[in-house]
C-alpha positions in Angstrom: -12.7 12.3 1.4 -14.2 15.7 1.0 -13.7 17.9 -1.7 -12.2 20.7 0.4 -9.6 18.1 1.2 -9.1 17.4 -2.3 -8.1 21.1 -2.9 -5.3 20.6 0.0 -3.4 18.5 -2.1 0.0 19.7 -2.8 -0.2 18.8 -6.3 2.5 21.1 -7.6 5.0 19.7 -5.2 5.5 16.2 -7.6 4.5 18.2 -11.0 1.4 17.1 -10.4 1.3 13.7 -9.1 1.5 12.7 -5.5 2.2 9.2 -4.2 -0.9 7.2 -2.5 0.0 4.0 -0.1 -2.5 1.1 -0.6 -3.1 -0.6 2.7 -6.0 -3.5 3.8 -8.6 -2.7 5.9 -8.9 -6.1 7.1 -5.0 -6.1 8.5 -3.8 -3.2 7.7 -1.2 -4.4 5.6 1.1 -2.2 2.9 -0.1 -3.8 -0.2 1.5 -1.6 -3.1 2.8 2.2 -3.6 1.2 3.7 -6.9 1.1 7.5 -8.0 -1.9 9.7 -8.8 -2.9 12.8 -10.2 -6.2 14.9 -10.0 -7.7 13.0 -12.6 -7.5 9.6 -11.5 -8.0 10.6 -7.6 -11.6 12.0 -8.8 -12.2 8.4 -10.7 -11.0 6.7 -7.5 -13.6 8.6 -5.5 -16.4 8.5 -7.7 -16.0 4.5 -8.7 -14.8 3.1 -5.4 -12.1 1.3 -7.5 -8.4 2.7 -7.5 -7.5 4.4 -10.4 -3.5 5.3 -10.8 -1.4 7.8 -13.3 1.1 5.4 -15.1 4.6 7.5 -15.4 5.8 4.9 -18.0 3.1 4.8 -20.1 1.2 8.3 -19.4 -2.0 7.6 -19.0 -4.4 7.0 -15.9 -5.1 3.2 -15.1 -7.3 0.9 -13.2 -5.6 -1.5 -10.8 -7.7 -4.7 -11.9 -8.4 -3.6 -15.2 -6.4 -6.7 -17.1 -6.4 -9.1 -13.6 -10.0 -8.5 -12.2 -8.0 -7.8 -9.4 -9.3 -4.4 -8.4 -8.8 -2.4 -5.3 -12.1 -1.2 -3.3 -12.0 1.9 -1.9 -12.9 1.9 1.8 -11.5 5.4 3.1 -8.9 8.3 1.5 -6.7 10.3 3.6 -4.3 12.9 3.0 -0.9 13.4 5.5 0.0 16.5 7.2 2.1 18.1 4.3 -0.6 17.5 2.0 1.4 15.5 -0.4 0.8 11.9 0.3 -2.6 9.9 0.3 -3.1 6.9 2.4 -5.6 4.2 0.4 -7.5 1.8 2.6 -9.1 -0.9 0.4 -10.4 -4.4 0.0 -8.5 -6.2 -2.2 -10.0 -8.3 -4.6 -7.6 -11.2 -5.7 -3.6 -10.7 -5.0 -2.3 -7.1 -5.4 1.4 -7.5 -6.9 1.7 -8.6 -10.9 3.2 -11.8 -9.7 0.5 -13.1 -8.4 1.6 -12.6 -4.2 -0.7 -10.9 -1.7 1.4 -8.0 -2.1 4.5 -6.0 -3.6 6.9 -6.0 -0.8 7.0 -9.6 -0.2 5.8 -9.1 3.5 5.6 -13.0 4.1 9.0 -14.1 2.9 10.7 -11.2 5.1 8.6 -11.0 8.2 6.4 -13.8 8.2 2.8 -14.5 7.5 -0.1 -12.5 9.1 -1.9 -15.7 9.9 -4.7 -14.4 11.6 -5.6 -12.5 8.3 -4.8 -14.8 6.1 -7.0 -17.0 7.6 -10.0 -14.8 7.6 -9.1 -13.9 4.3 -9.6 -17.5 2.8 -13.0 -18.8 5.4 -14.3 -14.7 3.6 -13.7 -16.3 -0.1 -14.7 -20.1 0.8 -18.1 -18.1 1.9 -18.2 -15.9 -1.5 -17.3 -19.5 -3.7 -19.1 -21.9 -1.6 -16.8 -24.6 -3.1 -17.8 -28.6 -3.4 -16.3 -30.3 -0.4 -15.3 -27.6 1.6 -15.9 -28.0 5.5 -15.9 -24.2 5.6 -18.7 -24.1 2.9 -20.6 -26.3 4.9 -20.4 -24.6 7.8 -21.9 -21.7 6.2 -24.9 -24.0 4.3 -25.8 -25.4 7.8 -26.4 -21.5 9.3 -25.3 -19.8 12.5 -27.2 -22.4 14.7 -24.6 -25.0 13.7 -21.4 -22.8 13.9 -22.2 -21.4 17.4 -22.7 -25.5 18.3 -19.0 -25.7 16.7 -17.8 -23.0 19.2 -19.4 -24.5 22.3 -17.9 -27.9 21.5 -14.2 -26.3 20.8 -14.4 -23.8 23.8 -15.1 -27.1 25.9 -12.2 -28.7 23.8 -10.1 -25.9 25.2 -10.6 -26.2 28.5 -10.0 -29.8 28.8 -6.6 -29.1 27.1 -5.4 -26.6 29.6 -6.3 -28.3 32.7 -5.8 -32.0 31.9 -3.7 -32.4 28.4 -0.3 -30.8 27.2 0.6 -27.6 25.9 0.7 -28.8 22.3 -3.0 -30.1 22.6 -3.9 -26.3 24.0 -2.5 -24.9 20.9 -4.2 -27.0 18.6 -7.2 -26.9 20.1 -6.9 -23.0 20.3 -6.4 -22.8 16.9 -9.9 -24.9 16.2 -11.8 -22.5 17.8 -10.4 -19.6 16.6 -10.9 -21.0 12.9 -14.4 -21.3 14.0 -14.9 -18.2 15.7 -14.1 -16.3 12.4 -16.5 -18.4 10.4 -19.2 -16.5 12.9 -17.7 -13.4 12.7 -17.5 -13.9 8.6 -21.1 -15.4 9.3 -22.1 -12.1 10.4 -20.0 -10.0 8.0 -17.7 -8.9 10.7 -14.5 -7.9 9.6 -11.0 -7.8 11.0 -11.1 -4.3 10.9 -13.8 -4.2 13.0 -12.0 -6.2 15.6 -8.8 -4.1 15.7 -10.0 -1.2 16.0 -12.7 -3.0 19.3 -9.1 -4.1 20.2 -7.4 -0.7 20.2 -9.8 0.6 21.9 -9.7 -1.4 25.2 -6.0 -1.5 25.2 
């Protein structure tokens, strides 16, 4: 975000605070509506971390501060009347107080993003490397034995759609798609990247 776009900010419209949407780069996903004022926009821009203006308690805050939970700052935008900012961020940890992904309780009222979700947990087992993780041994073994994984599944898919049942395809399907994003997390390939390849071709 530049500064001259900083300047376009209606901020007298909301006595000096506008509202900024927090969305994930990885899915794009509404994670949490928060409100900001000059102040805490310039701390969000120079720290890379969201910082909000609390109404309640009248002073700026750190989303993560008390949780560890903070909000990376991938890109700002601002809409056309200048009086809304759009937040795209890596979340680190869940976003809402109560401990779910997010505030609007996406997953109880439309379902799971699976595909994110997934990433999302072969990302962490990566960061963690726990004990007794197969993902975490994927990773220890290297790319050699990951892209050996996806040969074997990819042959494990076509023997399922041309001699087995539909139920096997979709198992099998969902094995080497768990593996493919182990590469792609291999790699540090995010989701985002693959939407927007995605988006593109469509």
């Amino acid at each position: 975000m530049t500064k001259n776009l900083l300047k376009q900010i209606d901020w007298q419209k909301n006595s000096g605070l506008v509202p900024a949407i927090i969305q994930n780069a990885d899915n794009l996903r509404v994670l949490m509506l928060g409100y900001m004022n000059e102040e805490s926009l310039k701390k969000t821009r120079k720290e890379k971390k969201v910082w909000f203006y609390s109404r309640s308690k009248r002073r700026l805050w750190q989303k993560g501060e008390k949780s560890g939970n903070f909000l990376r700052v991938q890109r700002i935008s601002l809409d056309c009347d200048g009086d809304t900012l759009l937040i795209i961020v890596k979340p680190v940890g869940p976003v809402c107080h109560t401990g779910k992904r997010d505030c609007f309780d996406v997953d109880g009222a439309l379902g799971v993003d699976a595909f994110a979700e997934l990433f999302e947990v072969i990302e962490n087992r990566k960061k963690l490397m726990p004990e007794g993780s197969y993902t975490a041994s994927l990773f220890k073994e290297g790319l050699n034995k990951i892209c050996a994984k996806i040969g074997e599944e990819s042959g494990e898919v076509i023997k399922a759609a041309t001699k087995e049942t539909k139920q096997r395809l979709v198992s099998e399907s969902v094995d080497l798609i768990y593996h493919l994003f182990v590469l792609l997390a291999q790699k540090n390939i995010d989701l985002l990247r693959i939407n927007k390849k995605i988006r593109k071709r469509m």
